[in-house]
C-alpha positions as CSV (number, residue, x, y, z in Angstrom):
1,X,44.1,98.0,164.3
2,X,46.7,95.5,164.1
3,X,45.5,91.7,163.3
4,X,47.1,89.7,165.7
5,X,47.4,86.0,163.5
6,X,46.9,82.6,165.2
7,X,49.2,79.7,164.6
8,X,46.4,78.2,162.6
9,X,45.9,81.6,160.0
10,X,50.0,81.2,159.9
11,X,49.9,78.0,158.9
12,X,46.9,78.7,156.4
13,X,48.8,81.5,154.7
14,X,52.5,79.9,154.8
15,X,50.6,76.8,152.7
16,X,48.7,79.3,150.1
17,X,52.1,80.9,149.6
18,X,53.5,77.4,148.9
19,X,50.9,75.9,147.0
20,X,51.2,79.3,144.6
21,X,54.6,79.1,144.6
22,X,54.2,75.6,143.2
23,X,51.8,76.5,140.6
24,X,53.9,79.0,139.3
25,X,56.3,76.5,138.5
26,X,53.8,74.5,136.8
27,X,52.7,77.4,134.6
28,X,57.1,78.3,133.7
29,X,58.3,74.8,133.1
30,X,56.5,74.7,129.7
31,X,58.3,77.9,128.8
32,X,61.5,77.1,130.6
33,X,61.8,73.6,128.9
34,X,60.7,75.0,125.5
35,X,63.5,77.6,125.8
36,X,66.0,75.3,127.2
37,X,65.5,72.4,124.0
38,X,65.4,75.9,121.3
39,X,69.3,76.5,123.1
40,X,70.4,73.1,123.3
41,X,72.1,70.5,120.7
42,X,69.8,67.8,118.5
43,X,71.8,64.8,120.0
44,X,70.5,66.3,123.4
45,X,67.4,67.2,122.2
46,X,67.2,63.4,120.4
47,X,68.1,61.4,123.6
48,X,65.7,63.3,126.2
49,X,68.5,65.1,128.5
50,X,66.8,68.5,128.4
51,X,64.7,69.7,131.1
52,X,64.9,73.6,131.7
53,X,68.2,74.3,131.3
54,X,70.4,74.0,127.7
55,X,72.7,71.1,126.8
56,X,75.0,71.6,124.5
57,X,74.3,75.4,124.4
58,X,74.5,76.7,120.4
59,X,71.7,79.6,119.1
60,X,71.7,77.7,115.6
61,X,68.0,77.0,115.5
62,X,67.8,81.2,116.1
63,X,70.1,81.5,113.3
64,X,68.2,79.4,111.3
65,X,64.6,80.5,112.2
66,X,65.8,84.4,111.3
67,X,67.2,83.7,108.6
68,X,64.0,82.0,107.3
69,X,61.9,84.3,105.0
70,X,58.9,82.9,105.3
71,X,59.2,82.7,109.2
72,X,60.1,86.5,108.9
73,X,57.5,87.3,106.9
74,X,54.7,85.9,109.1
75,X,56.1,87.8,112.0
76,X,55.9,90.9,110.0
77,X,52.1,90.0,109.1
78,X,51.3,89.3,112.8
79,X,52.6,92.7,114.2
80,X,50.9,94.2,111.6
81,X,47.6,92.7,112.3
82,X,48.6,93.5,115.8
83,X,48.7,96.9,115.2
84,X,45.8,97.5,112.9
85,X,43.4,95.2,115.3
86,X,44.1,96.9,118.1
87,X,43.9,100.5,117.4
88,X,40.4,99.3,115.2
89,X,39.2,97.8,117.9
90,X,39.8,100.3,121.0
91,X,38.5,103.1,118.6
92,X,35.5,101.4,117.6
93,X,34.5,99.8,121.2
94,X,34.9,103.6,122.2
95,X,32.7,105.2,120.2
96,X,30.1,102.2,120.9
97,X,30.3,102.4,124.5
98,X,30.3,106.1,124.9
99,X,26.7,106.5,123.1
100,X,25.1,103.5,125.0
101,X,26.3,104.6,128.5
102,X,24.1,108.0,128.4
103,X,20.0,107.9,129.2
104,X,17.2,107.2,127.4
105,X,16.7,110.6,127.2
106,X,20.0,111.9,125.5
107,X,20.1,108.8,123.0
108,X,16.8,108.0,121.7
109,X,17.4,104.6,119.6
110,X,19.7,103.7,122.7
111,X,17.2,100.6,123.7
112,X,17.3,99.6,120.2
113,X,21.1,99.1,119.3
114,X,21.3,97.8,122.9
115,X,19.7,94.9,121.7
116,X,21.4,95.0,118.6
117,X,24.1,94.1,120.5
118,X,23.1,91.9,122.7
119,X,21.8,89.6,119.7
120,X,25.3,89.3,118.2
121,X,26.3,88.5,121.8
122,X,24.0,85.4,121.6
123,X,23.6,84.6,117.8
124,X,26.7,84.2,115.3
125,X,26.0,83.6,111.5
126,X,28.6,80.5,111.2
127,X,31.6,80.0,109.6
128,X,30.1,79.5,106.4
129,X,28.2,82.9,106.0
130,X,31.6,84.9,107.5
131,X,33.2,83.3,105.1
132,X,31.0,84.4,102.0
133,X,30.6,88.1,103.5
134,X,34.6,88.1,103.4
135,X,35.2,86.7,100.0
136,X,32.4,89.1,98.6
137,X,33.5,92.5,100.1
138,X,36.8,91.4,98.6
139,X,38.8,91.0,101.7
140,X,40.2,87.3,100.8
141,X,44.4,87.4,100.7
142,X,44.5,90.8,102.9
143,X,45.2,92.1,105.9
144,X,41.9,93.0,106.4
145,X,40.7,89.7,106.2
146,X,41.8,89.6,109.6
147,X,41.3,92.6,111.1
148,X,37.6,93.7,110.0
149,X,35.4,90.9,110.8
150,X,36.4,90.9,114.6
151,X,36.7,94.8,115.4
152,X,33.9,95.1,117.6
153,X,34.1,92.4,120.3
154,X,30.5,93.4,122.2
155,X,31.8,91.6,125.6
156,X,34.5,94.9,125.4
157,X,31.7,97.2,124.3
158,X,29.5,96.3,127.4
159,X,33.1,96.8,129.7
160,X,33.8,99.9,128.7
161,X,29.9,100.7,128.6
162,X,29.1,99.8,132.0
163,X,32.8,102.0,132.9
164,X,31.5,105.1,131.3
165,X,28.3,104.4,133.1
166,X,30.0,104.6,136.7
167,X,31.4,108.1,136.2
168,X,29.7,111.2,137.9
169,X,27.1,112.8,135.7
170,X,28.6,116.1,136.8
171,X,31.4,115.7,134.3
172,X,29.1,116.1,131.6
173,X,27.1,119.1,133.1
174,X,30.5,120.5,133.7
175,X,31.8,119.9,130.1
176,X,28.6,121.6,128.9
177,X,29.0,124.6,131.2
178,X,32.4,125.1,129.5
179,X,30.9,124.8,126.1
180,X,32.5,121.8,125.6
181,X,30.4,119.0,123.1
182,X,30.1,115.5,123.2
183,X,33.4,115.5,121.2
184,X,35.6,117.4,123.2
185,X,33.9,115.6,126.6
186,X,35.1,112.0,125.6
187,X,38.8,113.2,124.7
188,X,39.8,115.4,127.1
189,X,37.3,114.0,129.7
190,X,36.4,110.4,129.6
191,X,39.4,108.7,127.8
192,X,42.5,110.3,130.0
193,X,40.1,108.6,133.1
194,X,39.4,105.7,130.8
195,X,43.2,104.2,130.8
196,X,42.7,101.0,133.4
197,X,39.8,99.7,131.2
198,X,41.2,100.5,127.7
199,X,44.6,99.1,129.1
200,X,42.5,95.6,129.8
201,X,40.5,95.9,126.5
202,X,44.0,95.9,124.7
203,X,45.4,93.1,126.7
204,X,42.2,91.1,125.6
205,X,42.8,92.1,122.0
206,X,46.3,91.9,121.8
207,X,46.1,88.2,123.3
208,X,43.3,87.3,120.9
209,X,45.1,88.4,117.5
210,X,48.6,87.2,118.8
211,X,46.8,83.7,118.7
212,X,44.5,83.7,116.4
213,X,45.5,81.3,113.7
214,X,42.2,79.0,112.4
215,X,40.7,82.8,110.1
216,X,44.6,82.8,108.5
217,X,44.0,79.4,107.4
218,X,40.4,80.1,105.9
219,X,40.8,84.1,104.2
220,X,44.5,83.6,103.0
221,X,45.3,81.9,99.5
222,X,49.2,82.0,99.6
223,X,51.2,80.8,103.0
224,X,53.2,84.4,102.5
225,X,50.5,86.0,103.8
226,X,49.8,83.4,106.6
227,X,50.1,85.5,110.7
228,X,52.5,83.9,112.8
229,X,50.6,81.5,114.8
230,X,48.7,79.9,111.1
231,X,52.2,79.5,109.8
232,X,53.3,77.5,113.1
233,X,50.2,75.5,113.0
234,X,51.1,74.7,109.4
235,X,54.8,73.5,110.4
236,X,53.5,71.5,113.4
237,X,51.1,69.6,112.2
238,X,53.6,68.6,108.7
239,X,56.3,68.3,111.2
240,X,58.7,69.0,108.2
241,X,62.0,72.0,108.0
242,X,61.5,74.4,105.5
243,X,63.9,73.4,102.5
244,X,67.4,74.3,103.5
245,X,69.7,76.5,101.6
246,X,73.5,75.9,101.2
247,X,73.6,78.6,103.9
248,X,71.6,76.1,106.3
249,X,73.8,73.1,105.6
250,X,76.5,74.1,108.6
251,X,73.5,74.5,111.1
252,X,72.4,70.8,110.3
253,X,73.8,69.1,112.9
254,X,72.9,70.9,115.8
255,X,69.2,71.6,114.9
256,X,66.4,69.6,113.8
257,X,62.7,69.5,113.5
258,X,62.5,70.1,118.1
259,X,64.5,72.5,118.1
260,X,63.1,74.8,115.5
261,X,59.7,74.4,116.4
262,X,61.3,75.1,119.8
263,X,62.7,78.7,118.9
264,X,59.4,79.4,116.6
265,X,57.0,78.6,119.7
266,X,59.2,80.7,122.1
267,X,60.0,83.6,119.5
268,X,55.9,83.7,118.8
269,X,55.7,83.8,123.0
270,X,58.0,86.6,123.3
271,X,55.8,89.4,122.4
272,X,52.9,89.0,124.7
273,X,55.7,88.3,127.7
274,X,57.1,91.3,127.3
275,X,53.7,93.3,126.7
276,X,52.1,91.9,129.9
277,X,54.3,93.2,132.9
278,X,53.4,96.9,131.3
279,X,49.5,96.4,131.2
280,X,49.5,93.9,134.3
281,X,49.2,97.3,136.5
282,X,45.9,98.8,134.8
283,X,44.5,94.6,134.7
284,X,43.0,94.0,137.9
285,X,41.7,97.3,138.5
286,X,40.7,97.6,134.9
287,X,38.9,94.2,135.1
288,X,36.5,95.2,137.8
289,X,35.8,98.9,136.7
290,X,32.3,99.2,136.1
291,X,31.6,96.0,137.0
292,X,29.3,97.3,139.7
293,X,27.4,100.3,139.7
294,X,26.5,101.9,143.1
């Protein structure tokens, strides 16, 4: 059937698309401008010319920021915690979900880690306590400092949950059939099916340790071991260069305090940009999945 469309729904749709249009703008300016003052000169930079495009065009404030070894190393940290958090946390909201999505009758205790859950959904022990658990399991200065307390976000769990939940009960009785166990039915059976909602549980955990900066601050002693965004707080709010080296001293007049902070923001926005367009495919769909059962 084909929608014939008044001059009134034209009208309505041509002013959605340019209202969206608009706010799309909105949303890039911040990262066009940021990108256009990390490019452009200090004096330009100094006396307000830039908008989204570069003045004075020089990649000094690049040169400088990779050649900074503190910089370098909290990138390193970052992609490391990146890399640890994520795989932690897919692996462990997996095997949570799986055992909670089956019936009272294959999973006894279901009811009662159910609400095990659902209490640390609504209670949190406090900065204080977290703190104290950390520094006594001997996590303080590590990697795992900020990785380990957050592996098991229970607003994922209950995604993937109700997901597993909406699949056919004939997958298991054909699994068993074929002698398969519980095992071999969530690897070769649920998790190749599982891909839009894991995709969306990465995005969420990828986003959450890419800017997570307040638990560097708090579990690490020495600013080497500071992630990305904790070292970027650190600079922004002292507002202050690293010391420069005799290297740096041929940089100096086309950079300053802007302009670095400039190329740090956008360098720490790049990842996540260039993440997003390969996820954004399994995001909608993955956001709704199990969602409602039916």
């Amino acid at each position: 059937m084909i929608e014939r469309r008044t001059f009134s729904r034209k009208l309505f749709i041509y002013a959605n698309y340019i209202f969206l249009a608009l706010f799309s703008l909105t949303c890039l300016f911040p990262i066009a401008h940021m990108a256009a003052m990390s490019l452009s000169s200090n004096a330009a930079v100094t006396a307000g010319w830039v908008t989204v495009w570069p003045i004075g065009f020089n990649l000094d404030s690049y040169k400088y920021i990779f050649s900074n070894n503190v910089f370098m190393n909290t990138v390193g940290v970052s992609f490391q915690r990146l890399f640890l958090g994520v795989s932690i946390s897919l692996t462990l909201t997996v095997l949570a979900a799986y055992p909670l999505s089956k019936s009272q009758l294959k999973f006894r205790s279901r009811t009662a880690y159910s609400w095990f859950f659902v209490v640390t959904m609504i209670f949190n022990g406090g900065l204080i306590p977290t703190f104290m658990v950390v520094k006594e399991t001997g996590l303080m200065d590590s990697i795992w400092a900020l990785v380990l307390p957050s592996a098991v976000n229970v607003f994922n769990v209950v995604l993937m949950l109700n997901f597993f939940r909406t699949q056919p009960h004939e997958l298991d009785e054909s699994a068993q059939m074929d002698g398969a166990g519980a095992w071999r039915t969530l690897w070769s059976i649920y998790l190749p099916i599982s891909m839009p909602s894991l995709a969306t549980i990465a995005l969420f955990t990828i986003i959450f340790h890419w800017n997570s900066w307040f638990d560097g601050m708090i579990y690490m002693n020495s600013p080497s071991n500071y992630p990305l965004q904790t070292y970027l707080r650190t600079v922004i709010v002292s507002r202050d260069l690293t010391n420069m080296n005799a290297n740096d001293l041929s940089l100096i007049a086309n950079i300053s305090n802007r302009t670095v902070m400039a190329a740090q923001l956008f360098v720490s926005m790049l990842p996540v940009l260039c993440i997003y367009p390969f996820l954004q495919k399994y995001f909608v769909k993955g956001i709704v999945l199990g969602s409602v059962k039916g």
